[in-house]
ROBALO-193430 format. One record per residue (C-alpha): residue number from 1; residue in three letters; chain; x negated, y negated, z negated. Coordinates in Angstrom, 1 decimal. Layout:
! residues N
+-----+------+-----+--------+--------+--------+
! seq ! type ! mol !     px !     py !     pz !
+-----+------+-----+--------+--------+--------+
! NUM !  ALA !   A !      X !      Y !      Z !
...
+-----+------+-----+--------+--------+--------+
//
This chain:
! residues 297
+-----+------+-----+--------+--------+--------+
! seq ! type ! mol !     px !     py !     pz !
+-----+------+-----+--------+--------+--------+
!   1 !  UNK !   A ! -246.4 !  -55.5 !    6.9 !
!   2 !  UNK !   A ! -246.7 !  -52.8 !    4.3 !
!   3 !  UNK !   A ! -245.6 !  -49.3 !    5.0 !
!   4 !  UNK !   A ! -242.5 !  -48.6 !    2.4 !
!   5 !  UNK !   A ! -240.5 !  -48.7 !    5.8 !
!   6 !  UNK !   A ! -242.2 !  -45.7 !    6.7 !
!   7 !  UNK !   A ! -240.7 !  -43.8 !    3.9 !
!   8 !  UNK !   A ! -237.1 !  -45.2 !    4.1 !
!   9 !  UNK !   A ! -234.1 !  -42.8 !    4.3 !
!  10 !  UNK !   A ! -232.1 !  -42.2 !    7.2 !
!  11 !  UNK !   A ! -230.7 !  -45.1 !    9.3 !
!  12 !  UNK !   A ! -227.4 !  -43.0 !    9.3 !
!  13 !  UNK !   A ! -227.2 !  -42.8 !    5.9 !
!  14 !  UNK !   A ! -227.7 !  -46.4 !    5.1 !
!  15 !  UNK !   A ! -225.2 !  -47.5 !    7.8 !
!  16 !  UNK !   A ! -222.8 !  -45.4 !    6.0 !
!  17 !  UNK !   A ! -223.5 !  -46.7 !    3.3 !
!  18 !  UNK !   A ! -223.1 !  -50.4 !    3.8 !
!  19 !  UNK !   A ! -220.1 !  -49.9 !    5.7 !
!  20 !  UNK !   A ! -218.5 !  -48.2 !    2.3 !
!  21 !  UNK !   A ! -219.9 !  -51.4 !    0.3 !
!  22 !  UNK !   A ! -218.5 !  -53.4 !    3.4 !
!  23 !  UNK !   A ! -214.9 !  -51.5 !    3.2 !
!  24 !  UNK !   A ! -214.6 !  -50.3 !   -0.4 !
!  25 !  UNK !   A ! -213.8 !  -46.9 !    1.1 !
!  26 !  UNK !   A ! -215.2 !  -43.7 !    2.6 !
!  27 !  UNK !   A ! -212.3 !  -43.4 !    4.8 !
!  28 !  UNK !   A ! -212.2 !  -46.6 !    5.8 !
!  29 !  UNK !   A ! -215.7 !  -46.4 !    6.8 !
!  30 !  UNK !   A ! -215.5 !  -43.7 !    9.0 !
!  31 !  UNK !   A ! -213.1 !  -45.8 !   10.9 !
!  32 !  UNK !   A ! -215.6 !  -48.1 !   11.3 !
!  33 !  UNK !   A ! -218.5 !  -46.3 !   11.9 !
!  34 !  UNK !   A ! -215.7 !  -44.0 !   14.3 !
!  35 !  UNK !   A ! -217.1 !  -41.0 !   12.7 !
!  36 !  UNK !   A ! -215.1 !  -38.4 !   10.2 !
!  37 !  UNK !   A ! -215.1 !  -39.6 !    6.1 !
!  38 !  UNK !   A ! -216.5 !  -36.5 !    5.3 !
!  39 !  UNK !   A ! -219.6 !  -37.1 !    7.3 !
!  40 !  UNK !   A ! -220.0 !  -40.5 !    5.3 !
!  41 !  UNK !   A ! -219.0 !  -38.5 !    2.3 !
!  42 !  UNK !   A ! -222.5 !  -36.5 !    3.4 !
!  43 !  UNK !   A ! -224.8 !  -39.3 !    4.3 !
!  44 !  UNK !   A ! -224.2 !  -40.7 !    0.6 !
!  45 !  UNK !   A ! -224.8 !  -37.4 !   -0.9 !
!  46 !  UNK !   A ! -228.0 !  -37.6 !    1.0 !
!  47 !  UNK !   A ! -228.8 !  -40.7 !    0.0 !
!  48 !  UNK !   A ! -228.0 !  -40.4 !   -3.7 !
!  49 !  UNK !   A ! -230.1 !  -37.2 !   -3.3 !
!  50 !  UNK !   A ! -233.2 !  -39.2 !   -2.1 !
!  51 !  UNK !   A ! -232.8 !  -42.3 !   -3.8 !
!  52 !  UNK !   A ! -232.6 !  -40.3 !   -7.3 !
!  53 !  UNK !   A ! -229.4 !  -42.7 !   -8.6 !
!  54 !  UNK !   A ! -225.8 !  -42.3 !   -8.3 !
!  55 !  UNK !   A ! -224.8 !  -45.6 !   -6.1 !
!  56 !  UNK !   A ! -220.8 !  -44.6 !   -6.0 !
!  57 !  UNK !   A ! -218.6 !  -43.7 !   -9.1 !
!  58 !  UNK !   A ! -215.0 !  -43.3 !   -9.2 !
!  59 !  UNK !   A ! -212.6 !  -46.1 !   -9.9 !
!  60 !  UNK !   A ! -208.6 !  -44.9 !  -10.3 !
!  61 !  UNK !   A ! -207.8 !  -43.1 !   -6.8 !
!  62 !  UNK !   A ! -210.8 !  -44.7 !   -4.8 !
!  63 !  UNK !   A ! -214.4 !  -45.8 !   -5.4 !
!  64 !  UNK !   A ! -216.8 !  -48.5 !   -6.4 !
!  65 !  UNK !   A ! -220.5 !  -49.2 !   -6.0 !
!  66 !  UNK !   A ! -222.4 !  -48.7 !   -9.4 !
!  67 !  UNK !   A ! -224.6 !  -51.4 !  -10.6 !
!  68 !  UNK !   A ! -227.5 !  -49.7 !   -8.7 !
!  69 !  UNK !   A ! -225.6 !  -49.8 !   -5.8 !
!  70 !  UNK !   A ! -224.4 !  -53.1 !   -5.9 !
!  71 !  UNK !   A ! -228.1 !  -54.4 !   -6.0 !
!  72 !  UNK !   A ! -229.0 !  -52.0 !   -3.3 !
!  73 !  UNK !   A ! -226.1 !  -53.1 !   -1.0 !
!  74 !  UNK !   A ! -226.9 !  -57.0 !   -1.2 !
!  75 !  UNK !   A ! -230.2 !  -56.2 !    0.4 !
!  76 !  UNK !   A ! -229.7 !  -53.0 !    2.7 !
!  77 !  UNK !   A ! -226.8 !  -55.5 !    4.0 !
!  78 !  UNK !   A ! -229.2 !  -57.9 !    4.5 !
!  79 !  UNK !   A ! -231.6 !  -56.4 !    6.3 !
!  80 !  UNK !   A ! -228.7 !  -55.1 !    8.5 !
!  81 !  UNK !   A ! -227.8 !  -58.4 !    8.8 !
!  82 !  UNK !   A ! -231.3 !  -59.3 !   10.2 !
!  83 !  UNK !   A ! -231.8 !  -56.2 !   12.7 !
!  84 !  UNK !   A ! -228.3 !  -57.3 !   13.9 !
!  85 !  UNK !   A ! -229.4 !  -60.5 !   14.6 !
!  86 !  UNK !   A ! -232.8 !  -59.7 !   16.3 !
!  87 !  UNK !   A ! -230.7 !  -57.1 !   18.8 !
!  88 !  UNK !   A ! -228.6 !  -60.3 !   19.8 !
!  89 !  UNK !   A ! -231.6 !  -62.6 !   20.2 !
!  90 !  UNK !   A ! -233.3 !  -60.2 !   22.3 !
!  91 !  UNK !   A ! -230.0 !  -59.5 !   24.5 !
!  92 !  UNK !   A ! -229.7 !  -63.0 !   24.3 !
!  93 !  UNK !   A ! -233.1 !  -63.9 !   25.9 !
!  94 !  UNK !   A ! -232.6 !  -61.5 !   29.2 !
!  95 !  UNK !   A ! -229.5 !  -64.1 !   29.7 !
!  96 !  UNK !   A ! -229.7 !  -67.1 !   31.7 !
!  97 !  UNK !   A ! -226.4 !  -68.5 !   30.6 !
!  98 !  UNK !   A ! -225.7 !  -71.3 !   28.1 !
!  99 !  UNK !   A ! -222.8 !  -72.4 !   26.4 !
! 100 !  UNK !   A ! -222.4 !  -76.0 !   25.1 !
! 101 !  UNK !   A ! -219.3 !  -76.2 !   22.6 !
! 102 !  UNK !   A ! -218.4 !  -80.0 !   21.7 !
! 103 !  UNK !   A ! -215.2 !  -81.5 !   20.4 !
! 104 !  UNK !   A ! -212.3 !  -81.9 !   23.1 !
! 105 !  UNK !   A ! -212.8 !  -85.6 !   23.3 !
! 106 !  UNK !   A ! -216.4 !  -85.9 !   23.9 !
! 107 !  UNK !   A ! -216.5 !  -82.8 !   26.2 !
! 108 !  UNK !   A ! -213.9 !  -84.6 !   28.4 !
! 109 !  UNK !   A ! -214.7 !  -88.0 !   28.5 !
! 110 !  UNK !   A ! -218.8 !  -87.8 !   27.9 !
! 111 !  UNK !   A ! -219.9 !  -84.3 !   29.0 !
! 112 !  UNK !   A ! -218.2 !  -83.4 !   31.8 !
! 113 !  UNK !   A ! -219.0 !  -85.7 !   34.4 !
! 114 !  UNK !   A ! -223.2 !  -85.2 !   33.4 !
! 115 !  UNK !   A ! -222.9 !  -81.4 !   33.7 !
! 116 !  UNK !   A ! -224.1 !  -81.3 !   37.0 !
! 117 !  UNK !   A ! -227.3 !  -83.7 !   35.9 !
! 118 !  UNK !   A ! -227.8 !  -80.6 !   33.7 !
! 119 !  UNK !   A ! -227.6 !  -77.9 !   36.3 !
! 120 !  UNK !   A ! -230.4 !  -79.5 !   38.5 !
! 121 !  UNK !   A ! -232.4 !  -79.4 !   34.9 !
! 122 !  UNK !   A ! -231.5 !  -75.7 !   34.6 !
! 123 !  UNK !   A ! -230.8 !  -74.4 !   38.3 !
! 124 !  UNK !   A ! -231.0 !  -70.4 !   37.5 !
! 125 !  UNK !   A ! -228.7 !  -70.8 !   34.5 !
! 126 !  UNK !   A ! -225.0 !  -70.4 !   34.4 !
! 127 !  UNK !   A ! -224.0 !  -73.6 !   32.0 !
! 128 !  UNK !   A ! -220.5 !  -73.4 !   30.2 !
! 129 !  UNK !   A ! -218.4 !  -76.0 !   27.8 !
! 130 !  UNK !   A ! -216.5 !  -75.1 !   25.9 !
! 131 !  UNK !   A ! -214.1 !  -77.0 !   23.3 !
! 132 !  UNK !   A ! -214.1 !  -76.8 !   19.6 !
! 133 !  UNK !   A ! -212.4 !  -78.7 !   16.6 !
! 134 !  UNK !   A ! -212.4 !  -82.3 !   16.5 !
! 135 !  UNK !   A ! -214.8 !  -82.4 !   13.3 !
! 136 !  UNK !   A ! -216.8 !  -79.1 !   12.9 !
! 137 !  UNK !   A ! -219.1 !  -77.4 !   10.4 !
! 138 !  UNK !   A ! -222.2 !  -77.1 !   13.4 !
! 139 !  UNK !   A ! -221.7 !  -73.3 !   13.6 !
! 140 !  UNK !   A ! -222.7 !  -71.2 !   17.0 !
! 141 !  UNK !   A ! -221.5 !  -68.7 !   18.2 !
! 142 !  UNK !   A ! -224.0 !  -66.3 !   20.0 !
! 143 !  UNK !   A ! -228.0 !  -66.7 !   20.7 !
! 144 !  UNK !   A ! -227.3 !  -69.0 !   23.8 !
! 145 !  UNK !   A ! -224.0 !  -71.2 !   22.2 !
! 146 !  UNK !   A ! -224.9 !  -74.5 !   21.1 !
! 147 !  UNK !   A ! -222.8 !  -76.7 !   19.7 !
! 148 !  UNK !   A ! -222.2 !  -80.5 !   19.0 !
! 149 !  UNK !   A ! -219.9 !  -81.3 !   16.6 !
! 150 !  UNK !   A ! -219.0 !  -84.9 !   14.8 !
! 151 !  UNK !   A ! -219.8 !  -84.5 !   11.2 !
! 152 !  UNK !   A ! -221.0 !  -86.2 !    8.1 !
! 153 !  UNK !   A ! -224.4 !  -85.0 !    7.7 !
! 154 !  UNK !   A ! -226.4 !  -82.5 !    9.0 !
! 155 !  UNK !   A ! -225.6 !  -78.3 !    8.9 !
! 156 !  UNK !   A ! -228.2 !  -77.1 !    6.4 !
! 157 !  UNK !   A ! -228.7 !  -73.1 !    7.8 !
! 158 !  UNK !   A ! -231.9 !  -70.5 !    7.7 !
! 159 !  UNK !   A ! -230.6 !  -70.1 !   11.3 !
! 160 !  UNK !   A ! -229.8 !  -73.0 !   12.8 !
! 161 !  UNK !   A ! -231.6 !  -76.1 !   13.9 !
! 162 !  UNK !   A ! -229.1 !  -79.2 !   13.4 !
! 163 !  UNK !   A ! -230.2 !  -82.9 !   14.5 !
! 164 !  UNK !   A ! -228.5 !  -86.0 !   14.8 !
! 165 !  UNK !   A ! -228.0 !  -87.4 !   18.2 !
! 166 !  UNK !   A ! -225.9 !  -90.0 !   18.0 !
! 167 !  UNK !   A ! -224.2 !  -92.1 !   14.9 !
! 168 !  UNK !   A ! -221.5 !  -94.0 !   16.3 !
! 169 !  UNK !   A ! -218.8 !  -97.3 !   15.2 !
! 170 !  UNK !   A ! -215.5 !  -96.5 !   14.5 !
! 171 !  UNK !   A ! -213.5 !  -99.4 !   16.5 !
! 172 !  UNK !   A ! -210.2 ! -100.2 !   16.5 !
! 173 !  UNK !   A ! -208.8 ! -100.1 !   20.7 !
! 174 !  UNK !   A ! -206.0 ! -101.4 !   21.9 !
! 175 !  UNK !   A ! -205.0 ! -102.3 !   25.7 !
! 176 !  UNK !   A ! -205.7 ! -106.0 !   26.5 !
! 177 !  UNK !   A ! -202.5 ! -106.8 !   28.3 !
! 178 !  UNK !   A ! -201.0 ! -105.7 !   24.5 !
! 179 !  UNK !   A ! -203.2 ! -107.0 !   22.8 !
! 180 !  UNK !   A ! -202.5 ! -110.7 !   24.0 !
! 181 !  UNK !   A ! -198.9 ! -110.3 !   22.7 !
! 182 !  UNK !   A ! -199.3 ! -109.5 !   19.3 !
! 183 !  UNK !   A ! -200.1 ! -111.9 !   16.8 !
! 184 !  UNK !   A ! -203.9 ! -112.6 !   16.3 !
! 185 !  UNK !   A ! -206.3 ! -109.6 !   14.8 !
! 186 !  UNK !   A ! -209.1 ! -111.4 !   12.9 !
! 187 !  UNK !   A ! -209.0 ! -109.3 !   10.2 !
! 188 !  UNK !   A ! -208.5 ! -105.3 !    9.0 !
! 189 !  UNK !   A ! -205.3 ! -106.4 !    7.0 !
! 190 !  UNK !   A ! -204.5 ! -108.2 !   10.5 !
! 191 !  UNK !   A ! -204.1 ! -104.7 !   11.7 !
! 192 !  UNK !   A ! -200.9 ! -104.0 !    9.4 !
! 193 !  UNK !   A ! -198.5 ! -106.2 !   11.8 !
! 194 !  UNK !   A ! -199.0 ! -103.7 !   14.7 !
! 195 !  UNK !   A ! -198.6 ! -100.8 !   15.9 !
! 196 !  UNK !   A ! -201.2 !  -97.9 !   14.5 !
! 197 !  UNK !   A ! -202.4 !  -94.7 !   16.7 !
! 198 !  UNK !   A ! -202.6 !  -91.9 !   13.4 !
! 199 !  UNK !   A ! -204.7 !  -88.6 !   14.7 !
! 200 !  UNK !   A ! -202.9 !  -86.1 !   12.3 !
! 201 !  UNK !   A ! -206.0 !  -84.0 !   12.6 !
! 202 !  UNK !   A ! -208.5 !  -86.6 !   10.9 !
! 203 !  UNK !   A ! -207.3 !  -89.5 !    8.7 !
! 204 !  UNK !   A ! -209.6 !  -91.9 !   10.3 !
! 205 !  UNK !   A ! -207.4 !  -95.2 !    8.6 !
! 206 !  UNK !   A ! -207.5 !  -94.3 !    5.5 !
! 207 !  UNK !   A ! -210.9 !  -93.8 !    5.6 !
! 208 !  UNK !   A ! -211.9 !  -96.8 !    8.3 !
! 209 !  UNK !   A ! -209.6 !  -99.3 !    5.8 !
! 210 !  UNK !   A ! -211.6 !  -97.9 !    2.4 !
! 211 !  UNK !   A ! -214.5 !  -98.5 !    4.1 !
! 212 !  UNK !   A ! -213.8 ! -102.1 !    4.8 !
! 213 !  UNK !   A ! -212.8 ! -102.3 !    1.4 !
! 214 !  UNK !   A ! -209.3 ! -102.4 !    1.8 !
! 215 !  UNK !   A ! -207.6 !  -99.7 !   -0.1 !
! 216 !  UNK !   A ! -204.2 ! -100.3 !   -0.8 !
! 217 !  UNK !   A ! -202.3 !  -99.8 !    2.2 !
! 218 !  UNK !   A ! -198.6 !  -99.8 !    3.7 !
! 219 !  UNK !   A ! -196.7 !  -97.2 !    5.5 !
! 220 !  UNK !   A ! -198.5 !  -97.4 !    8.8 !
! 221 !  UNK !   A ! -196.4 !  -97.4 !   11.8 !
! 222 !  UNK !   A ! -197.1 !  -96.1 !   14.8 !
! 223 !  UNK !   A ! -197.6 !  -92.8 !   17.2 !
! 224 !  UNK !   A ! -198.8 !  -89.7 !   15.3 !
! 225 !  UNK !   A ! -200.9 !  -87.7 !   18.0 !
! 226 !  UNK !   A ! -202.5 !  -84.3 !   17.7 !
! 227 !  UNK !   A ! -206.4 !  -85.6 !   19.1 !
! 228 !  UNK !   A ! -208.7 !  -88.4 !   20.5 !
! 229 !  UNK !   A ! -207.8 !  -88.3 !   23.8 !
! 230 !  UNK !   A ! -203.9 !  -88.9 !   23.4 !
! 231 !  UNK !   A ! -204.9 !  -91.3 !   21.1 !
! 232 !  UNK !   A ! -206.6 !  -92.9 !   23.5 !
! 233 !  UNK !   A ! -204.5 !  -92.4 !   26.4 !
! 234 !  UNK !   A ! -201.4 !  -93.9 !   24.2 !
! 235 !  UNK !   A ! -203.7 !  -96.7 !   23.6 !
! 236 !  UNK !   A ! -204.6 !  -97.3 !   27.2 !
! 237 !  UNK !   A ! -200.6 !  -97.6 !   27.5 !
! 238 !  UNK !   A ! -200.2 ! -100.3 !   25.2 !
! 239 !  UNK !   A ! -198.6 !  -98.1 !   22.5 !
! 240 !  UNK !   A ! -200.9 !  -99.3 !   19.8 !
! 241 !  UNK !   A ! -204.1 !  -99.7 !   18.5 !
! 242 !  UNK !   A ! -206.3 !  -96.3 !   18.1 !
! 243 !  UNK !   A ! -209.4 !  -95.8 !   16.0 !
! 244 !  UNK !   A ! -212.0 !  -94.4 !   17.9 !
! 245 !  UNK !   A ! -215.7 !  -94.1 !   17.9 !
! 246 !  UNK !   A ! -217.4 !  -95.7 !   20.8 !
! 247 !  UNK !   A ! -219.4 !  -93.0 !   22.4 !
! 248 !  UNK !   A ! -215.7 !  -91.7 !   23.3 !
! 249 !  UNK !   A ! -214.1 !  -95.0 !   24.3 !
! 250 !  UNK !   A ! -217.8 !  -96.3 !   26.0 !
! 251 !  UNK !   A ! -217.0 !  -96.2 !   29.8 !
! 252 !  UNK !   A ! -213.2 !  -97.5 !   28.8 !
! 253 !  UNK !   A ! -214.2 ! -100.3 !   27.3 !
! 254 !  UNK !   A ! -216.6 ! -101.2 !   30.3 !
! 255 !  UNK !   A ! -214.0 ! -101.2 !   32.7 !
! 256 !  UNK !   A ! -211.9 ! -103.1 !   30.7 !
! 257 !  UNK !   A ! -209.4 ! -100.9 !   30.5 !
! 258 !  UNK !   A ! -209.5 ! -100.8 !   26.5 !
! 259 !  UNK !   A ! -210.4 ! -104.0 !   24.2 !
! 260 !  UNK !   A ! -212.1 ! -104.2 !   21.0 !
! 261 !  UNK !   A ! -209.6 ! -105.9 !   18.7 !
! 262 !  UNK !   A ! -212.8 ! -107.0 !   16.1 !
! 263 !  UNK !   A ! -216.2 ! -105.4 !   15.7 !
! 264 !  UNK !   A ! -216.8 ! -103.7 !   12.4 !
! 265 !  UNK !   A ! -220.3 ! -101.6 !   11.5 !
! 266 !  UNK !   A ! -218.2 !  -98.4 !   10.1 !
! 267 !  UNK !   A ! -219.9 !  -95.2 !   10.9 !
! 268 !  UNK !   A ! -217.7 !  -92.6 !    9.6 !
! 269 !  UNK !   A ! -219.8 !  -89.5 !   11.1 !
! 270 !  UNK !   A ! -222.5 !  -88.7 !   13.6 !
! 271 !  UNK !   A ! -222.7 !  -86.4 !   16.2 !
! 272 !  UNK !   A ! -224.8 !  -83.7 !   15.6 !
! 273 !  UNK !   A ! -226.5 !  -80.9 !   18.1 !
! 274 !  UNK !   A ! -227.0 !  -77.4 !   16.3 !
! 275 !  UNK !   A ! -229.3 !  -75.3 !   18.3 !
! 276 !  UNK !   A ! -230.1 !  -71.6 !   17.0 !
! 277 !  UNK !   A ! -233.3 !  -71.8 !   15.9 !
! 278 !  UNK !   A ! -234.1 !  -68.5 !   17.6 !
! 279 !  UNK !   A ! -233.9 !  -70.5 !   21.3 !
! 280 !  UNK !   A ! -235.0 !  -73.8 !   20.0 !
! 281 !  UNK !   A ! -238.3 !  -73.9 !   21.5 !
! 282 !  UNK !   A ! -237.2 !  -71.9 !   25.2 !
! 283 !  UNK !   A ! -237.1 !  -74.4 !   27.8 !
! 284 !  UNK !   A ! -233.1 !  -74.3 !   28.2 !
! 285 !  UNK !   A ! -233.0 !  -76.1 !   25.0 !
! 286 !  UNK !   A ! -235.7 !  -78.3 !   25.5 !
! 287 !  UNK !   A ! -233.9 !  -79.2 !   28.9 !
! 288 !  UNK !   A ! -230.5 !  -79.5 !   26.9 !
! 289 !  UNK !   A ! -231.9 !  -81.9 !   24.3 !
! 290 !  UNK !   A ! -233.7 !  -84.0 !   27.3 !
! 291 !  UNK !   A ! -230.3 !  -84.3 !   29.1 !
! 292 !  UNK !   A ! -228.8 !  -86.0 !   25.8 !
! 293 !  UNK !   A ! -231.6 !  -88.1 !   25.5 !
! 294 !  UNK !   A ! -230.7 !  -89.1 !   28.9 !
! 295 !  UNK !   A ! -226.8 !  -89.5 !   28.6 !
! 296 !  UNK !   A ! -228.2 !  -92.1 !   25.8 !
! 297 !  UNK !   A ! -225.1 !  -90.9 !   23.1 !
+-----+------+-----+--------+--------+--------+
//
């Protein structure tokens, strides 16, 4: 570590001003920083004063940053940025509570019933789930929030640690007891004489058919349903056939109480676990990502 952070101005005056290269205004960063404008107005003076260059010019009634101040607020942001997030990590550590967020489907139907296999791994901690969006972008939210979310490749982040943990079929489910009174499903086309289960929220038939190689298709008929487990649920009522992946459908289709109409190898996504790499190597996430290994995804 060199020692220009020894001669660096005031924290003050560099927290004023990002928050005017955040806002776009002095007054608007004194609401933010919940101190007057005119003490903003002063920090940049100061800092202008020190730094030797203007960093603020006028623009019509308000202000923008100069060219020297545009370069200097992409990296004094930054470096906010990064003190920020070393506060949270070290708040962060002092708490033993972790937050798994996964998609409603697979939180209900997979996680749920194992979370008490993961409190005897973590006994002091207080473990939460949460639900998030059917198909996510593997963001976190806080030091001790990890999520699994069903996506198409892996979240590429300087923060975050993202892994595949499972990559499962897409099948197409149906009840048996309808199923044996429609006509025979040998094939995807097959599919077009019954009744389809559409998930508004992902356009898994388009995408299941095009996979198959079958790309010009009919008006589906059917239930339209807001998320996997109606989906499922209408399916389980003989209302159709619903495209699901089988980590979802697993225990369902053990009991019997959903049928596989035809076995296909279509992998539309994968579930993916993104840890932030801050609390990758603690032991809560090594017990986390020994408890998946366990549920066998």
């Amino acid at each position: 570590m060199n020692s220009a952070w020894l001669r660096l101005p005031p924290l003050s005056s560099l927290r004023a001003f990002v928050a005017v290269g955040a806002t776009g205004s002095i007054r608007k960063a004194g609401a933010m920083l919940n101190v007057d404008h005119s003490a903003v107005s002063r920090h940049i003076n100061c800092l202008e004063a020190q730094l030797g260059v203007s960093l603020l010019a006028p623009e019509g009634r308000g202000i923008t940053l100069t060219p020297d101040g545009k370069l200097y607020f992409e990296r004094v942001s930054k470096g906010f940025e990064i003190l920020g997030d070393a506060t949270a990590d070290i708040f962060g550590s002092q708490s033993k509570s972790l937050t798994i967020s996964a998609p409603p489907a697979l939180a209900h139907r997979v996680l749920l019933p194992r979370i008490p296999e993961l409190e005897l791994l973590l006994p002091d901690w207080d473990v939460k789930l949460t639900t998030g969006e059917e198909e996510g972008r593997g963001e976190v939210e806080g030091p001790n929030t990890v999520s699994i979310t069903f996506q198409s490749a892996a979240t590429i982040s300087t923060s975050i640690h993202s892994e595949r943990i499972a990559h499962p079929r897409i099948l197409p489910l149906a009840s048996a007891k309808a199923s044996a009174t429609w006509p025979s499903i040998k094939s995807a086309s097959d599919l077009f004489q019954v009744p389809l289960i559409q998930q508004a929220s992902n356009g898994y038939w388009i995408r299941w058919f095009a996979a198959l190689g079958v790309r010009e298709l009919p008006a589906l008929r059917g239930p339209n349903l807001p998320n996997t487990l109606l989906a499922l649920e209408a399916a389980r009522r003989g209302q159709g056939v619903a495209l699901v992946n089988e980590t979802i459908a697993a225990d369902l289709i053990r009991d019997g109480e959903l049928v596989v109409l035809f076995e296909t190898e279509v992998r539309l996504a994968g579930y993916y676990l993104n840890t932030p790499k801050s609390i990758y190597g603690r032991n809560s996430a090594l017990q986390l990502r020994k408890w998946i290994k366990n549920i066998a995804l």
